[in-house]
N, CA and C of each residue as an Amber inpcrd file, in Angstrom:
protein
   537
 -13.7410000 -26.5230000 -43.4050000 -13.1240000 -27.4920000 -44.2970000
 -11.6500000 -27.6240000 -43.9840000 -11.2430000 -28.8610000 -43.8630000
  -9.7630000 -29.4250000 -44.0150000  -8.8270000 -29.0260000 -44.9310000
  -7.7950000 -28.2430000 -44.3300000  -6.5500000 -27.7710000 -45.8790000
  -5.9820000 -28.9490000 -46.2510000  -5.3530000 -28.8720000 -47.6690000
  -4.5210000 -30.2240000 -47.7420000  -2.9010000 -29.6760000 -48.2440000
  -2.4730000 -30.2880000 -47.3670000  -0.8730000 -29.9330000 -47.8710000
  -0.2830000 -31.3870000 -48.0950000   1.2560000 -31.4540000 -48.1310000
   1.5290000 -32.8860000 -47.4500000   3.4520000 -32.9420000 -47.6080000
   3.7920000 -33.9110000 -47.5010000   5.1220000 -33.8310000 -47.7320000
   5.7810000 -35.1640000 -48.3690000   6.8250000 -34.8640000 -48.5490000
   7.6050000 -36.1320000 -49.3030000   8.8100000 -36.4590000 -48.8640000
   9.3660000 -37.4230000 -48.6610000  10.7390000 -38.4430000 -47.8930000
  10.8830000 -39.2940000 -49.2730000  12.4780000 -39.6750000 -48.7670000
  13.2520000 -40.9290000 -49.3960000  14.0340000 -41.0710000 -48.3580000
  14.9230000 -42.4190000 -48.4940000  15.8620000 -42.3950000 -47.8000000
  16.8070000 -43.4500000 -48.5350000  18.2800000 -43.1330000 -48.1610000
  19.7170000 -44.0910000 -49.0800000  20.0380000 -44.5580000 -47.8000000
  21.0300000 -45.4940000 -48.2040000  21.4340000 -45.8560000 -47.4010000
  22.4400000 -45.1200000 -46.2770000  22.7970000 -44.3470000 -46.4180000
  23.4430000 -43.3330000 -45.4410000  22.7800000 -42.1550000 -45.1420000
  21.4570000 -41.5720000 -45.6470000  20.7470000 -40.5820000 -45.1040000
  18.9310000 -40.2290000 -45.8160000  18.7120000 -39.4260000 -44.7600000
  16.9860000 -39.4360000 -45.2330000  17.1470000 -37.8060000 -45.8370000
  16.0320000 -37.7510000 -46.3710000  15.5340000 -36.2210000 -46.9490000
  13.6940000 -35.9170000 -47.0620000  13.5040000 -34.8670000 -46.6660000
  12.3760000 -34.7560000 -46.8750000  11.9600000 -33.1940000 -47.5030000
  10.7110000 -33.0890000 -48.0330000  10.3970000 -31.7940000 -48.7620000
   8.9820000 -31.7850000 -48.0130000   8.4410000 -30.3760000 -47.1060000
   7.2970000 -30.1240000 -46.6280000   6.6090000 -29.4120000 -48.0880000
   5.0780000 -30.1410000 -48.6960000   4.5470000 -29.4520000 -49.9590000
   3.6490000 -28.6520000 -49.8280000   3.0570000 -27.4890000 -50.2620000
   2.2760000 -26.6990000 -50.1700000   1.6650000 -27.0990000 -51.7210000
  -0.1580000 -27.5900000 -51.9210000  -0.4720000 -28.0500000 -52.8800000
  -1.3420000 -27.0230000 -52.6260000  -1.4500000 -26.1350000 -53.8120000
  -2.5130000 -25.0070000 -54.5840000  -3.7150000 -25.5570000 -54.7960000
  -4.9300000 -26.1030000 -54.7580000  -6.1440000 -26.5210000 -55.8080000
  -6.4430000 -27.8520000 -55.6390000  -5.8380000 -28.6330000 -54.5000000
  -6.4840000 -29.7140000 -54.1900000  -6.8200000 -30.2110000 -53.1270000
  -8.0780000 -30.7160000 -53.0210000  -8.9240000 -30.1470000 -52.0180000
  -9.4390000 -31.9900000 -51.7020000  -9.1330000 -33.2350000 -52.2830000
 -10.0900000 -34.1620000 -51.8710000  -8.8150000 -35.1880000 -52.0410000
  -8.8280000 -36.2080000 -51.6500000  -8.0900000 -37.5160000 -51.3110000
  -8.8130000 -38.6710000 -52.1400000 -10.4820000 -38.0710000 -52.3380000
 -11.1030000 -39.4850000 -52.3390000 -10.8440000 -39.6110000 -53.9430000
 -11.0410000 -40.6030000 -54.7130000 -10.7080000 -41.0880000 -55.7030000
  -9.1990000 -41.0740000 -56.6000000  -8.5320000 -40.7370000 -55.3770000
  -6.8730000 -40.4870000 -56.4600000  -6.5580000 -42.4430000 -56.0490000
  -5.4800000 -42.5160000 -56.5970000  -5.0690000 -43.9520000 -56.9980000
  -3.6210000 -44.0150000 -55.8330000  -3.4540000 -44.9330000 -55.5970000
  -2.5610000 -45.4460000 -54.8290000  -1.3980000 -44.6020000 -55.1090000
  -0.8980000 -44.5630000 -56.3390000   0.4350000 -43.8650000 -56.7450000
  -0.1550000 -42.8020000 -58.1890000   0.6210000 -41.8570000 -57.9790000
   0.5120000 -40.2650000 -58.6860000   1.7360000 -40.0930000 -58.6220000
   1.8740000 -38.8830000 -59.8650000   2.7060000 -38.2050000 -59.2480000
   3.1610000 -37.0120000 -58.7100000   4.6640000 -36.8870000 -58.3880000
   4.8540000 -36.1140000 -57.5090000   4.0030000 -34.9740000 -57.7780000
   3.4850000 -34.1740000 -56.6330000   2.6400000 -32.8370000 -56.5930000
   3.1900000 -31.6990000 -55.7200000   3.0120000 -30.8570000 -55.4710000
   3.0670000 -29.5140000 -54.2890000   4.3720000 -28.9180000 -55.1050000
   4.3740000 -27.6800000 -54.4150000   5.6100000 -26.5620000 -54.2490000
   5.9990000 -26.5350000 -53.0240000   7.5790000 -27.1510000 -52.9930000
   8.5350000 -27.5390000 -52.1430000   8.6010000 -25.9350000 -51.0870000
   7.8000000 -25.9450000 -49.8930000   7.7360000 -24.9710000 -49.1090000
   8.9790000 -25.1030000 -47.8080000   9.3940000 -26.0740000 -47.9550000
  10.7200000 -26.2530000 -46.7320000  11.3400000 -27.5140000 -46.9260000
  12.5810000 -27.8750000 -46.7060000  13.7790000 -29.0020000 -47.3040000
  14.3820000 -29.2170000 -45.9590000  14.7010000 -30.4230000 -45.2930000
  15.3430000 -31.0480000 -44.4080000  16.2910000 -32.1880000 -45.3400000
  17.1390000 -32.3760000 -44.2480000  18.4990000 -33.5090000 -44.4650000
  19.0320000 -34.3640000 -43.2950000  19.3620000 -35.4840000 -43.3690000
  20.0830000 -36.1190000 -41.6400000  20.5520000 -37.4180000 -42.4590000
  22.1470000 -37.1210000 -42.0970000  22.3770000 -38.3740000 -42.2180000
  22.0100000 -39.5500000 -41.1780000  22.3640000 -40.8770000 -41.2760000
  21.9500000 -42.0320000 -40.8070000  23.1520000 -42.7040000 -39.7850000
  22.8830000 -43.1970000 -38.6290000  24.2040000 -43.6430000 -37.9490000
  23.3790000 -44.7270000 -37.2500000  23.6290000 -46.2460000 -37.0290000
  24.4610000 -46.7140000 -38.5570000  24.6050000 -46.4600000 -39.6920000
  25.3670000 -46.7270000 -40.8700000  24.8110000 -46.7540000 -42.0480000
  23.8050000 -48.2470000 -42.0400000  22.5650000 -47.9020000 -43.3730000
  21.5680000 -49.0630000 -43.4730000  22.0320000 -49.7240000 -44.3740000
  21.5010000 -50.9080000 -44.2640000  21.5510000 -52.2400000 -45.3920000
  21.0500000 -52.1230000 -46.2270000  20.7050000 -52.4870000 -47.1920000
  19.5060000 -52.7230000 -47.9790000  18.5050000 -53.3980000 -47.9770000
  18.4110000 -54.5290000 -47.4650000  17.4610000 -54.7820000 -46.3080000
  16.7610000 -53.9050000 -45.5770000  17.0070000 -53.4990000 -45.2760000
  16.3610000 -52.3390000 -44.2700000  15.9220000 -50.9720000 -44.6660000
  15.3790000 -51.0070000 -45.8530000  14.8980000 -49.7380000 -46.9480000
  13.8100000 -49.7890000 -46.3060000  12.7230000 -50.6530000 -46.1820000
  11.0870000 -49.8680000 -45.7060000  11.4750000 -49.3890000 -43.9000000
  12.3600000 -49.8820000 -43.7280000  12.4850000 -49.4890000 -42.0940000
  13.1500000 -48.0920000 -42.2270000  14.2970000 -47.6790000 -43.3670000
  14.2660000 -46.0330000 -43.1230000  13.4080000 -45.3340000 -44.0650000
  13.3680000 -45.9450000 -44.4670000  12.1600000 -44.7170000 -45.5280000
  10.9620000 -44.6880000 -44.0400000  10.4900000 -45.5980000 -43.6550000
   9.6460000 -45.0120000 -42.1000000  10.2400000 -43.6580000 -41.2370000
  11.6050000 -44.0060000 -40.8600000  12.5290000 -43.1970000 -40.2290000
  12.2150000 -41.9300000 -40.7360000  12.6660000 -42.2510000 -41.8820000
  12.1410000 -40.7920000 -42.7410000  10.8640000 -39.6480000 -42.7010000
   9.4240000 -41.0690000 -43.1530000   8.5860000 -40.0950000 -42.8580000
   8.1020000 -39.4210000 -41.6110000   8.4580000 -40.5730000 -40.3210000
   8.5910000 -40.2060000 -38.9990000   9.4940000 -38.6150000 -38.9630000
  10.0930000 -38.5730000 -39.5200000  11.1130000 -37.7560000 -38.9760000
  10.3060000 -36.0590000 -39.5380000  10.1020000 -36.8550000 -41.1890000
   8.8710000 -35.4880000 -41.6660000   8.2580000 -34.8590000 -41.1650000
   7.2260000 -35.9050000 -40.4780000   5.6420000 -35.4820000 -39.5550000
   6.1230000 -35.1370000 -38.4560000   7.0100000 -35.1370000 -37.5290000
   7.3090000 -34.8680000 -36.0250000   7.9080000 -33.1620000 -36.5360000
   8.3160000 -33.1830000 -37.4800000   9.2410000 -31.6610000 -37.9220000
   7.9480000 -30.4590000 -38.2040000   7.2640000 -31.0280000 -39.0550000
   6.2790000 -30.1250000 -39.3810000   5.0390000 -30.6390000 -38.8100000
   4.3310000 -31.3710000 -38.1790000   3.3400000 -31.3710000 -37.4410000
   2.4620000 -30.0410000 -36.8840000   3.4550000 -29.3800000 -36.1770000
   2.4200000 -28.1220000 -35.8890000   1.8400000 -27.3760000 -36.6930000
   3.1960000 -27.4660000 -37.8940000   2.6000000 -26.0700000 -38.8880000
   1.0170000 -27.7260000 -39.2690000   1.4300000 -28.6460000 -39.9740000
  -0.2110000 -29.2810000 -40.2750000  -1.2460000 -29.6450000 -39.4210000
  -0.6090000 -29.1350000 -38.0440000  -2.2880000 -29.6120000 -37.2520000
  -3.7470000 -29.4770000 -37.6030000  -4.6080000 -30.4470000 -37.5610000
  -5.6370000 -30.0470000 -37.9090000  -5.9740000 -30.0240000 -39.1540000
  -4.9570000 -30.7350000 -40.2330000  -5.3190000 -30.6090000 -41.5620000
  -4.7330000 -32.2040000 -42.2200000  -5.3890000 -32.3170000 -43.8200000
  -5.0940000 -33.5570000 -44.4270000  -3.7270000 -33.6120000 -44.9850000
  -2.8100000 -34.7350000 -44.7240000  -1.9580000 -34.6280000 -45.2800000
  -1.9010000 -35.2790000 -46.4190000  -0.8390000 -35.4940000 -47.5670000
  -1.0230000 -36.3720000 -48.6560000   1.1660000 -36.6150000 -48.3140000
   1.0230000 -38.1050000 -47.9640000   1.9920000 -38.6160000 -47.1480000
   2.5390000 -39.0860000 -48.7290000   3.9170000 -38.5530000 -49.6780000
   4.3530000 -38.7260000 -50.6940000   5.3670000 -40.1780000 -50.5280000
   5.3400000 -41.1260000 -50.6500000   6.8460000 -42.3630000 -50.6550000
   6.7960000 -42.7760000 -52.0560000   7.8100000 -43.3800000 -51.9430000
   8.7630000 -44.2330000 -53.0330000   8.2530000 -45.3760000 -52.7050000
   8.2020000 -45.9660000 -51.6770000   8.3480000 -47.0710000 -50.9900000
   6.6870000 -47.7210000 -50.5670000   6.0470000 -48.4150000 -51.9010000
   5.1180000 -49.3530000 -52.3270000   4.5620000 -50.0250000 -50.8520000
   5.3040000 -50.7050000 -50.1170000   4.8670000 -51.4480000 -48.8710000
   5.3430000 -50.7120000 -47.4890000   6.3270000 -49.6410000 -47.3930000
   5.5370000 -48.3930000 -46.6300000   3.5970000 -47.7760000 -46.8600000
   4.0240000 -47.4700000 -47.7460000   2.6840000 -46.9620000 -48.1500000
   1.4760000 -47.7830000 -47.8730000   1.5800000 -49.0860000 -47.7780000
   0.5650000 -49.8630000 -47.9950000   0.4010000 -50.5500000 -46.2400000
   1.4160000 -50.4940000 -45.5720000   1.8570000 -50.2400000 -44.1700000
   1.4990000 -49.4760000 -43.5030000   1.0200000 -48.0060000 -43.6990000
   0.6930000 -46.5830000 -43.1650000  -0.8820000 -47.0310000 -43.4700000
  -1.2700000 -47.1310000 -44.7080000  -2.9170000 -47.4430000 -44.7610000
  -3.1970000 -48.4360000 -43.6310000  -2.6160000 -49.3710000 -43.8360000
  -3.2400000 -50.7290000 -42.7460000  -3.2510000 -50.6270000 -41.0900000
  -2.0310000 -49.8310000 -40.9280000  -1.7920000 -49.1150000 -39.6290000
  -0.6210000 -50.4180000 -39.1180000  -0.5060000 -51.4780000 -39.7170000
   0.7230000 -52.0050000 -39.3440000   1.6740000 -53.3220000 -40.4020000
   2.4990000 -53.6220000 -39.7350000   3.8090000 -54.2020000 -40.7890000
   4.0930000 -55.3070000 -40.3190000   4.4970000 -56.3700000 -41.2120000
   4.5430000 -57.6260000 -40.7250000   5.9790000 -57.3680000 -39.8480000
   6.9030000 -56.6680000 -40.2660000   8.1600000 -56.2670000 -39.7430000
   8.0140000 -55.6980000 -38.6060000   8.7190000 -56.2350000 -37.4670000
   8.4690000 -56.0050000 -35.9250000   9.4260000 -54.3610000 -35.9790000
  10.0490000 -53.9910000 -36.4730000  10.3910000 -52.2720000 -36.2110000
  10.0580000 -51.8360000 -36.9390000   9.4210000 -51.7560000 -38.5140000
   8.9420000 -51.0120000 -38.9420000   7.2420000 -50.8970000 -38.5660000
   7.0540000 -51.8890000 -37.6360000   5.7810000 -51.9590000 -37.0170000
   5.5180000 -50.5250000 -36.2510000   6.5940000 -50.3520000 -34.9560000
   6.6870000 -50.1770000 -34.2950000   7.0090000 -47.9360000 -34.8330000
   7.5580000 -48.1690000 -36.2680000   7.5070000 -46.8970000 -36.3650000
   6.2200000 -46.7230000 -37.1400000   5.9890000 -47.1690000 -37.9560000
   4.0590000 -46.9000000 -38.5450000   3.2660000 -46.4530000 -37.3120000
   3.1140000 -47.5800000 -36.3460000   2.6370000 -46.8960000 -34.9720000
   3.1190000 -45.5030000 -34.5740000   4.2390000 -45.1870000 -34.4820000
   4.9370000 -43.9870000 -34.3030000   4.5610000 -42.9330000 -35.3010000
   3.9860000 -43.1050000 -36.2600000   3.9560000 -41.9330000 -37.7970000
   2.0440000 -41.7080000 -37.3340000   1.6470000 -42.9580000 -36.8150000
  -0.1580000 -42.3820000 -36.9200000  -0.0080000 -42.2360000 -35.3620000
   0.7580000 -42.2340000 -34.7270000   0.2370000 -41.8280000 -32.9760000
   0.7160000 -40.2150000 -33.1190000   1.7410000 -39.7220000 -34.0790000
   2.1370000 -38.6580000 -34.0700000   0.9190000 -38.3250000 -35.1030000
   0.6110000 -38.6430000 -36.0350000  -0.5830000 -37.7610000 -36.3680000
  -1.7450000 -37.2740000 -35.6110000  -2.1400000 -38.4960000 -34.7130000
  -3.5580000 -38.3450000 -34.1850000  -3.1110000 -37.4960000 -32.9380000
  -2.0350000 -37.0390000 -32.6640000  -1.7570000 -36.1320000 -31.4890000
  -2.0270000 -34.7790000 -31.9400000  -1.5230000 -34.0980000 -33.4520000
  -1.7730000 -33.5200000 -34.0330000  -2.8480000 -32.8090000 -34.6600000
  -4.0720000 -33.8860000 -34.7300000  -5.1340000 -34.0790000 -35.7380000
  -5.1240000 -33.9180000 -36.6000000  -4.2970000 -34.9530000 -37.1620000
  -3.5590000 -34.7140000 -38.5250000  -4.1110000 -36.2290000 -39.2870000
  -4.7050000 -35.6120000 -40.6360000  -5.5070000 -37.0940000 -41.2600000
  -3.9870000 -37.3850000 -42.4570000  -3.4580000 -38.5840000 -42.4350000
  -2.3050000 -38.5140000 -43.0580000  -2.9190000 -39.8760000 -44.3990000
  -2.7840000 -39.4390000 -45.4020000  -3.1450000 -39.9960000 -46.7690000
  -1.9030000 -40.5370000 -47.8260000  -1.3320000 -41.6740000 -47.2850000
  -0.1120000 -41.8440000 -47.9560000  -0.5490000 -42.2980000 -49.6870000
   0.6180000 -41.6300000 -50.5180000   0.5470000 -42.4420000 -51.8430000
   2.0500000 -42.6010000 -52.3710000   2.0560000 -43.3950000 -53.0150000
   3.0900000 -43.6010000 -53.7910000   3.6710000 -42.7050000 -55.2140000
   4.6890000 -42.9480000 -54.9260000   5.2230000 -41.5440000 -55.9480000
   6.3050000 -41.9160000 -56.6410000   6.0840000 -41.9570000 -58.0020000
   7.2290000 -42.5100000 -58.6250000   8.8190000 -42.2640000 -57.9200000
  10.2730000 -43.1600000 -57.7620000  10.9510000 -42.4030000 -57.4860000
  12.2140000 -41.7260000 -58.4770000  11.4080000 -41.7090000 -59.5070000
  12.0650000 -40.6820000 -60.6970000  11.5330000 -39.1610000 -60.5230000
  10.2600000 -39.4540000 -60.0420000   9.7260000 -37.7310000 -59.5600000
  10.3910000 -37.6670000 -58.5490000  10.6240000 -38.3870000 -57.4430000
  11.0710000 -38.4510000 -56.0320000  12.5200000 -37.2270000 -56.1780000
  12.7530000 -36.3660000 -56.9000000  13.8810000 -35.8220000 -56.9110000
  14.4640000 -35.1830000 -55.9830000  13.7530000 -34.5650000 -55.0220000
  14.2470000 -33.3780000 -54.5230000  14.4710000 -33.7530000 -52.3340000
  13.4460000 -34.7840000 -52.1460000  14.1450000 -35.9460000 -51.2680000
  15.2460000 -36.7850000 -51.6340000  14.9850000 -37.3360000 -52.9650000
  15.9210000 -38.0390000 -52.9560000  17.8690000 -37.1850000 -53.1980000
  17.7720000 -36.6180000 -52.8790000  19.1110000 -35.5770000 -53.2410000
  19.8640000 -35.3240000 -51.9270000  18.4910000 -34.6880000 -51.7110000
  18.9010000 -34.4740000 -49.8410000  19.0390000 -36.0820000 -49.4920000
  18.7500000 -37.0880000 -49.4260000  19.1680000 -38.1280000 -48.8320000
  20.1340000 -38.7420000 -49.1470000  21.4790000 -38.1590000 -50.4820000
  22.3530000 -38.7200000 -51.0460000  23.2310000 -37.3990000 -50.4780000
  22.9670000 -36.6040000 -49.5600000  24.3120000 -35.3050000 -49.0600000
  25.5050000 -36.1110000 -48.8860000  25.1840000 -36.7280000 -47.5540000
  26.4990000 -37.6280000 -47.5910000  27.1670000 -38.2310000 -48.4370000
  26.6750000 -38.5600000 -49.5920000  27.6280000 -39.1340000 -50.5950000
  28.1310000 -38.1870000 -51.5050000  28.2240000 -36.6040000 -51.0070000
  28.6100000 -35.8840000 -51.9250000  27.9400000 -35.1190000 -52.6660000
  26.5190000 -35.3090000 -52.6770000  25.3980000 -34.7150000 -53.3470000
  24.5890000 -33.5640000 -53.1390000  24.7750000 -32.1380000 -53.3450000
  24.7110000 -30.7710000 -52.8270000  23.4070000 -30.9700000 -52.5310000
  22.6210000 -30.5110000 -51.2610000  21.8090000 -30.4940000 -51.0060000
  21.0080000 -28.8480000 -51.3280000  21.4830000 -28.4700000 -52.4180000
  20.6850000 -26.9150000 -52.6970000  20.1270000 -25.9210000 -51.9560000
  19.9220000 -25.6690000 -52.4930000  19.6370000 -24.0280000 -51.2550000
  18.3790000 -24.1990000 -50.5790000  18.1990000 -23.4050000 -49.3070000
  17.6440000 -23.4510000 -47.8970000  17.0770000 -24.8270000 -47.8820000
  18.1770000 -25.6980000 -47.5180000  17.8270000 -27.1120000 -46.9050000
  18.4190000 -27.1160000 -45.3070000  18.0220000 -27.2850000 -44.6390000
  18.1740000 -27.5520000 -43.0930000  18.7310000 -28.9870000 -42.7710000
  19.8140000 -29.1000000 -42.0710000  20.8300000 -29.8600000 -42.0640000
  20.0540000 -30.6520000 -40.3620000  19.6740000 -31.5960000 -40.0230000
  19.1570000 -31.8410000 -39.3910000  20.3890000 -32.9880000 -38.0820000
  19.7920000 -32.3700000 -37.4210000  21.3200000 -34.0970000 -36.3050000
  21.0820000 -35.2520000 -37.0170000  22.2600000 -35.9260000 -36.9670000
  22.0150000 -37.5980000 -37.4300000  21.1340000 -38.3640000 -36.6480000
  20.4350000 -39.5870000 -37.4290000  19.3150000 -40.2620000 -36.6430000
  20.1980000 -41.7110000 -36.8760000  19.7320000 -42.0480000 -35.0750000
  20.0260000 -43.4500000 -35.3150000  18.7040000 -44.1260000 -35.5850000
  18.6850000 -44.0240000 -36.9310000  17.5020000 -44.9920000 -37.1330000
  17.2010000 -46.5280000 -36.5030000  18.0830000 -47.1340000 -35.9750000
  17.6840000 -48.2850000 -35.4250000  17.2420000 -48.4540000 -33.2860000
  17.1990000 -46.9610000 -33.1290000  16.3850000 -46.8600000 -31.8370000
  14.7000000 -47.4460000 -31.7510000  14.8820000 -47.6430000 -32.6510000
  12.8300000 -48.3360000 -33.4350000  12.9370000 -49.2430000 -33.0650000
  12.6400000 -50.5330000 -31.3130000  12.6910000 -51.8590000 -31.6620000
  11.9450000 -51.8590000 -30.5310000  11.0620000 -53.0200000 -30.9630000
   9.5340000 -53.7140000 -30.4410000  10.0560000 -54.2080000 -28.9450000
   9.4220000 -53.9080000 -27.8160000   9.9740000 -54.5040000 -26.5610000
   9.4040000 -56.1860000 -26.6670000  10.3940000 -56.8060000 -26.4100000
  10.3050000 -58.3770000 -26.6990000  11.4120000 -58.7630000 -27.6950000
  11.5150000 -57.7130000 -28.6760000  12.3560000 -58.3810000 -29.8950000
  13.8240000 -58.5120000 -29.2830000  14.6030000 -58.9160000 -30.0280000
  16.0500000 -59.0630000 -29.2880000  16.8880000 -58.0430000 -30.7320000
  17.7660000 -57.6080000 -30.2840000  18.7380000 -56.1060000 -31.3700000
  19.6530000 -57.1800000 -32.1300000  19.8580000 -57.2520000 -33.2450000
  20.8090000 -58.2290000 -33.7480000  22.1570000 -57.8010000 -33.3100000
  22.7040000 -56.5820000 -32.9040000  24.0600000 -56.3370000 -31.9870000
  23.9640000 -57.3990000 -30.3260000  22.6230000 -57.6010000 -29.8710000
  23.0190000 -58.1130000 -28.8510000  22.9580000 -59.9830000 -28.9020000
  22.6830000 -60.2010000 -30.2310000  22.8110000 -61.7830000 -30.2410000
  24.3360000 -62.2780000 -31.0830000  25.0960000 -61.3710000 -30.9370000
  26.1240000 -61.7500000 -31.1780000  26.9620000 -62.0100000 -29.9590000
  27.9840000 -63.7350000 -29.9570000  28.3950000 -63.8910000 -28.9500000
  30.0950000 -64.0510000 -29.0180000  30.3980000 -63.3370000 -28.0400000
  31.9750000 -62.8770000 -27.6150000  32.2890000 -63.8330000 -27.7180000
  33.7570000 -64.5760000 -27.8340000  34.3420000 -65.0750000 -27.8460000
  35.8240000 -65.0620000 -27.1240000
């Protein structure tokens, strides 16, 4: 039988956070509802700020960043087991089920979050999670603004989250013209 653990991300506009969960007593995926809430005992805490800073616009593209960044961190320890993939973020979530995004880079990282699972054998079960429970990502993803990231959180290199782009698309830095 399949263990189930899973983890949880947010991301602000200047940085992501994530919490790896260790869930006691639950054992099935099938009949839970799109969004619950938050579950597990916070077994490990990451942090990275963001370079650029993001828009707001561009919230489902780092909250991806984010969970990308989750699953590539702890992957080994979940090989071989179910995850329960925790977001804030309603059309992430609904993006990860479908396996893709009308958005040409957040396409391109969804692809990136299930090619890193299935390398793994990792069954990844996203739901939505209030982000009033969302506390303990969302904290770590506000460091940079001053916001103590509490004890044994792992300070991770900054991500340029906008290395994510579809070959064909054009970078909005390079359609700007000199003058």
């Amino acid at each position: 039988m399949l263990g189930v653990d899973g983890f949880t991300t947010d991301a602000s506009l200047s940085g992501i956070g994530m919490e790896f969960l260790e869930m006691r007593g639950t054992s099935s995926h099938k009949h839970q509802p799109r969004s619950m809430p938050y579950v597990g005992t916070p077994a490990g805490r990451a942090y990275a700020s963001l370079w650029p800073r993001a828009l707001p616009r561009d919230m489902m593209t780092v909250e991806a960043v984010a969970a990308l960044h989750a699953l590539r961190r702890w992957a080994p320890r979940l090989a071989g087991r179910r995850v329960w993939l925790q977001l804030d973020n309603f059309a992430l979530v609904f993006a990860i089920s479908k396996g893709s995004s009308r958005h040409p880079r957040c396409n391109a990282l969804v692809r990136d979050i299930l090619f890193t699972a299935a390398s793994f054998d990792i069954q990844v079960y996203p739901y939505h999670v209030a982000t009033e429970s969302n506390t303990g990502p969302d904290s770590l993803s506000r460091v940079q603004e001053g916001v103590s990231p509490g004890a044994q959180a792992v300070c991770l290199e900054p991500v340029h989250w906008m290395q994510w782009w579809p070959a064909g698309h054009s970078k909005p830095w390079q359609n700007q013209r000199l003058h």
